[in-house]
C-alpha positions as a printed Julia matrix, in Angstrom:
270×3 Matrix{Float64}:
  28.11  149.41  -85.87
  26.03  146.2   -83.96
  23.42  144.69  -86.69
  19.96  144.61  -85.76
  20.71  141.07  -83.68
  23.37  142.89  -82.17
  21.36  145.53  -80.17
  20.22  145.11  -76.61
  16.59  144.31  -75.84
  14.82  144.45  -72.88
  13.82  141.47  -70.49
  11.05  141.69  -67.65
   9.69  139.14  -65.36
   7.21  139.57  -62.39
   6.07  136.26  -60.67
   3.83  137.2   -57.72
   1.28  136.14  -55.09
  -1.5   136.97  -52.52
  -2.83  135.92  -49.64
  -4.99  136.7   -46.66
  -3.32  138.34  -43.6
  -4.69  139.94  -40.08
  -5.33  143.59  -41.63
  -6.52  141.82  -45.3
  -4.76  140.93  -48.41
  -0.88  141.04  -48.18
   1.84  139.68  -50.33
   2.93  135.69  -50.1
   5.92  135.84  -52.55
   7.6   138.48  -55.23
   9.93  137.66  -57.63
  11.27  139.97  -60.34
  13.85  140.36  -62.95
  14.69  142.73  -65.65
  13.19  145.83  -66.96
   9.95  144.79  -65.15
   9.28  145.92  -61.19
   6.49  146.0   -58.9
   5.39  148.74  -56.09
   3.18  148.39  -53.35
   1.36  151.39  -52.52
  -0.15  152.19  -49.53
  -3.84  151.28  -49.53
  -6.84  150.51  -46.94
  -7.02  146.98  -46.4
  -8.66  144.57  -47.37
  -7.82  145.66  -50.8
  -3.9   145.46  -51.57
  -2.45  147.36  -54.74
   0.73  146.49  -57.07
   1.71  148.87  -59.26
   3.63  147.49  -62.61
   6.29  149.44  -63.66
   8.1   149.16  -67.29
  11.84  150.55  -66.33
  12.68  150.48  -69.92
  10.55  152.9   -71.18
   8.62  150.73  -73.44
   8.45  147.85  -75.99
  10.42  147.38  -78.9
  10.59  144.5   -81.43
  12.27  141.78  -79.44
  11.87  142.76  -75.96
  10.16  140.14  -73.85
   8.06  141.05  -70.63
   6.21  138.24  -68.42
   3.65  138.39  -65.62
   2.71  135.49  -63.4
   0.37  136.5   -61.0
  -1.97  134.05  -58.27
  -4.66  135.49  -56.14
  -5.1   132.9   -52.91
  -8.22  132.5   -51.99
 -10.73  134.83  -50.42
  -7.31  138.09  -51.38
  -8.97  141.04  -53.29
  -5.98  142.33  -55.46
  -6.26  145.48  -57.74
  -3.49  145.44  -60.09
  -2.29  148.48  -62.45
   0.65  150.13  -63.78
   2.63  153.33  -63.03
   1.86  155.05  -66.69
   0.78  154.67  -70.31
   2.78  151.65  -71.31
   4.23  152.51  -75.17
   4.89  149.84  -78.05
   7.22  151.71  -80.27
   8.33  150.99  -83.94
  10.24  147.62  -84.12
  13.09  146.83  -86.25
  11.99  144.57  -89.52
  11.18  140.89  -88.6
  11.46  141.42  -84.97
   8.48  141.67  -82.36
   7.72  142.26  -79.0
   5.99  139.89  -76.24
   3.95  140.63  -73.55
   2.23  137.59  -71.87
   0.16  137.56  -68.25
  -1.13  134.66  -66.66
  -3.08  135.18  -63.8
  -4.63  132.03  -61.35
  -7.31  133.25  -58.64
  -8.17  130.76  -56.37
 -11.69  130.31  -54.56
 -13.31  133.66  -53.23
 -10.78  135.67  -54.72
 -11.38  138.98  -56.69
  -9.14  140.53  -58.85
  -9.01  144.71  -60.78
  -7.0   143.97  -63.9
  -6.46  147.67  -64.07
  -3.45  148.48  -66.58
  -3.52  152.26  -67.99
  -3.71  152.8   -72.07
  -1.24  150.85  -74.07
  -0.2   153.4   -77.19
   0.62  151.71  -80.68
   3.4   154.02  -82.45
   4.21  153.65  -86.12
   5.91  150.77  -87.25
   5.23  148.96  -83.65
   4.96  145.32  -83.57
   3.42  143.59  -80.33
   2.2   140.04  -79.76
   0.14  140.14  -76.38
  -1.67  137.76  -74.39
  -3.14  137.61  -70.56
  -4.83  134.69  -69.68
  -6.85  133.68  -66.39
  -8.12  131.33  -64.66
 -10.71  131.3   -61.99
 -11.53  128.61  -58.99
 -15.33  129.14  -57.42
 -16.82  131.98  -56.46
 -14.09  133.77  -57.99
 -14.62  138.16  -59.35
 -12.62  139.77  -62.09
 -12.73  143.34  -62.97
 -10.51  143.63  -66.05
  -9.72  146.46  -68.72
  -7.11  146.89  -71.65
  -7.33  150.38  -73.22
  -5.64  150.62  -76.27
  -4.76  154.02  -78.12
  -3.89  153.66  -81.72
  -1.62  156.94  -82.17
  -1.55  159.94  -80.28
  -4.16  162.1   -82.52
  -3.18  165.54  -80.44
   0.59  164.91  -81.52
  -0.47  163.9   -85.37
   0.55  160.48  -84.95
  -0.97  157.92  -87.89
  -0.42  154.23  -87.58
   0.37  153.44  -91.37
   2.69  150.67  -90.7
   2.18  148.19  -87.47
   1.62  144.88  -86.24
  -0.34  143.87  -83.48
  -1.89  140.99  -82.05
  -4.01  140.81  -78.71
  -5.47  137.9   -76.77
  -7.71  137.5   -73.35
  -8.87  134.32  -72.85
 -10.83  133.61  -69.32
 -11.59  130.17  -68.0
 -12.86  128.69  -64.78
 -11.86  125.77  -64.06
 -10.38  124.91  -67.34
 -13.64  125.41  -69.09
 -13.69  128.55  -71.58
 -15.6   131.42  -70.45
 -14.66  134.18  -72.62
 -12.13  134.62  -75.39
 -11.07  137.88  -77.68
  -8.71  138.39  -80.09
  -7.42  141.45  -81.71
  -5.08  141.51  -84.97
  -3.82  144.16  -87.07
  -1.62  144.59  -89.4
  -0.07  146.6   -92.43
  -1.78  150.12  -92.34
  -3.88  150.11  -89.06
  -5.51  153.7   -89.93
  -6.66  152.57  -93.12
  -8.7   149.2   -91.23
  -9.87  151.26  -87.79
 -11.39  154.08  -90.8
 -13.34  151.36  -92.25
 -17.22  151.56  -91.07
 -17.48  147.99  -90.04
 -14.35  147.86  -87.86
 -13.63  150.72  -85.81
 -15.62  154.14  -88.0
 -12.48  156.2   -87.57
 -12.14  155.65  -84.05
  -8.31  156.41  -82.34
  -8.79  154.46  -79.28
 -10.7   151.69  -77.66
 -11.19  149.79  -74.48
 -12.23  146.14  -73.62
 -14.06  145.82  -69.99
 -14.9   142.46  -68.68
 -16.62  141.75  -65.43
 -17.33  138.57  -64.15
 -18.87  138.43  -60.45
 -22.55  137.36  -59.41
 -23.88  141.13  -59.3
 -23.07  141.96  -63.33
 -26.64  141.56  -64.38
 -27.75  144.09  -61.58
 -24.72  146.76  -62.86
 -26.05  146.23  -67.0
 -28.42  148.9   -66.62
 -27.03  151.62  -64.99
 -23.47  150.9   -67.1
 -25.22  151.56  -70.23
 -26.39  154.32  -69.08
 -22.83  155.72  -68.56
 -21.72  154.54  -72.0
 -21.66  157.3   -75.16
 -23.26  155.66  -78.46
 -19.79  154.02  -79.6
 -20.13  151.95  -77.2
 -21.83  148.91  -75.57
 -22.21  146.19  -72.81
 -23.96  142.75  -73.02
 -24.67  140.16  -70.46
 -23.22  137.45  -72.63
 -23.76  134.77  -69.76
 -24.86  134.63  -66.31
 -22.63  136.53  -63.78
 -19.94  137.87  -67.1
 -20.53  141.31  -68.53
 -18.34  142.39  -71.68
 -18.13  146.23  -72.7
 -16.12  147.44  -75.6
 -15.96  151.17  -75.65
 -14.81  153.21  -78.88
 -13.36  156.82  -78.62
 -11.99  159.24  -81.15
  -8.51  159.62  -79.09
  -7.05  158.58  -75.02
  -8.99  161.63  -73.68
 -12.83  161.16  -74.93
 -11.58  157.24  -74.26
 -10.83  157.58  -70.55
 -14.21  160.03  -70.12
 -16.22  157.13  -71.08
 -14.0   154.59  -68.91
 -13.4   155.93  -65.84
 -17.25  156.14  -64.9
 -17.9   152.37  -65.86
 -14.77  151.65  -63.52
 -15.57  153.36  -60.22
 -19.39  152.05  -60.82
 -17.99  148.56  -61.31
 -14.88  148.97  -58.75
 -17.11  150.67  -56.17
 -14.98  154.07  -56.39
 -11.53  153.41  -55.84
  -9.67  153.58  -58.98
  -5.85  153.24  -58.52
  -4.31  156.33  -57.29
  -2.34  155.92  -60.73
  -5.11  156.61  -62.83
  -5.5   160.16  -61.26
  -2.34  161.59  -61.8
């Protein structure tokens, strides 16, 4: 019987880039290895899509998953991924790496659009997507995290899980978060000062000239778990709290297509 070093884990790399063509953004270079691919979708130019798929099903303790991803300038890329993606329970001692760097260059704009990440029992993850931004640069971005799937009874006694987005222009920091959990990640979310009970949450950043203009109406959208602050000139944060995926994406999807002018991922829909 193989020991727990033994067993197979999964290995994913995408490397790719964008740049301007005759009909609008098109791909410069792909490179990809592993359990992780990319699809290209048909969409309306200028816009291009990629569409991240996980071929192994998920992430275990030990897998290791990589995205490198550069924006030339003056592309508009929207990013997502084919499903859910699912961090399940990890063998002791062992966890599971997911870390995205993304470079857009001057004029570009980028929809960080990944669908929920779900946190099983016993799941460890260590997570991390960084950017950087030249001039004139826009960034839609999103992580929705479900912690347990509440219709299937699911309770997150056990866990580990860390989470990181750091943005920077230019090398100089313009907004950093960070997320960890562990031990009994019910027991913390049901505390009132941390989460009140709440089963699922999303972070929304936007950072383009026009955020201050969108604060209004996108509190507006937003139930009373939630808020959005203008926490610097042109950057808008939102954090959005939601008893489970479903009440979560109701809250969401509105905020998106207000912020992404109406053209979520096709993804998203199905």
């Amino acid at each position: 019987m193989p020991t727990v070093q033994d067993q197979p884990r999964a290995r994913g790399a995408v490397v790719l880039s964008a740049k301007t063509g005759p009909r609008g953004t098109c791909l410069a270079g792909l490179r990809q290895s592993g359990s992780l691919k990319c699809l290209f979708p048909r969409a309306d130019p200028p816009n291009m899509q990629a569409v991240l798929v996980n071929t192994a099903g998920g992430i275990t303790g030990g897998d290791a998953f990589s995205i490198d991803l550069r924006a030339e300038a003056g592309t508009d890329l929207t990013v997502t991924t084919q499903a859910a993606e699912r961090a399940y329970r990890a063998q002791p001692g062992q966890v599971g790496q997911m870390h995205s760097r993304v470079c857009l260059e001057e004029g570009a704009r980028l929809n960080w659009l990944p669908q929920e990440t779900i946190l099983f029992d016993g799941c460890a993850l260590n997570r991390t997507l960084t950017v950087d931004l030249a001039a004139g640069a826009s960034l839609l971005l999103t992580e929705p995290l479900v912690f347990g799937r509440t219709s299937m009874g699911e309770v997150l006694r056990r866990g580990q899980f860390s989470d990181r987005i750091e943005i920077c222009s230019r090398g100089r920091p313009l907004y950093l978060d960070r997320i960890a959990l562990e031990g009994d990640i019910a027991a913390h979310l049901s505390r009132p000062g941390v989460a009140a009970g709440a089963r699922a949450m999303a972070t929304l950043v936007y950072l383009a000239d026009d955020a201050a203009a969108h604060l209004d109406a996108v509190r507006a959208l937003l139930p009373e778990t939630a808020g959005a602050s203008l926490i610097r000139d042109g950057l808008m944060a939102i954090r959005i709290l939601a008893p489970d995926s479903f009440v979560l994406r109701q809250s969401l999807v509105p905020v998106l297509n207000r912020l992404n002018g109406g053209t979520l991922p096709r993804t998203w829909m199905i």
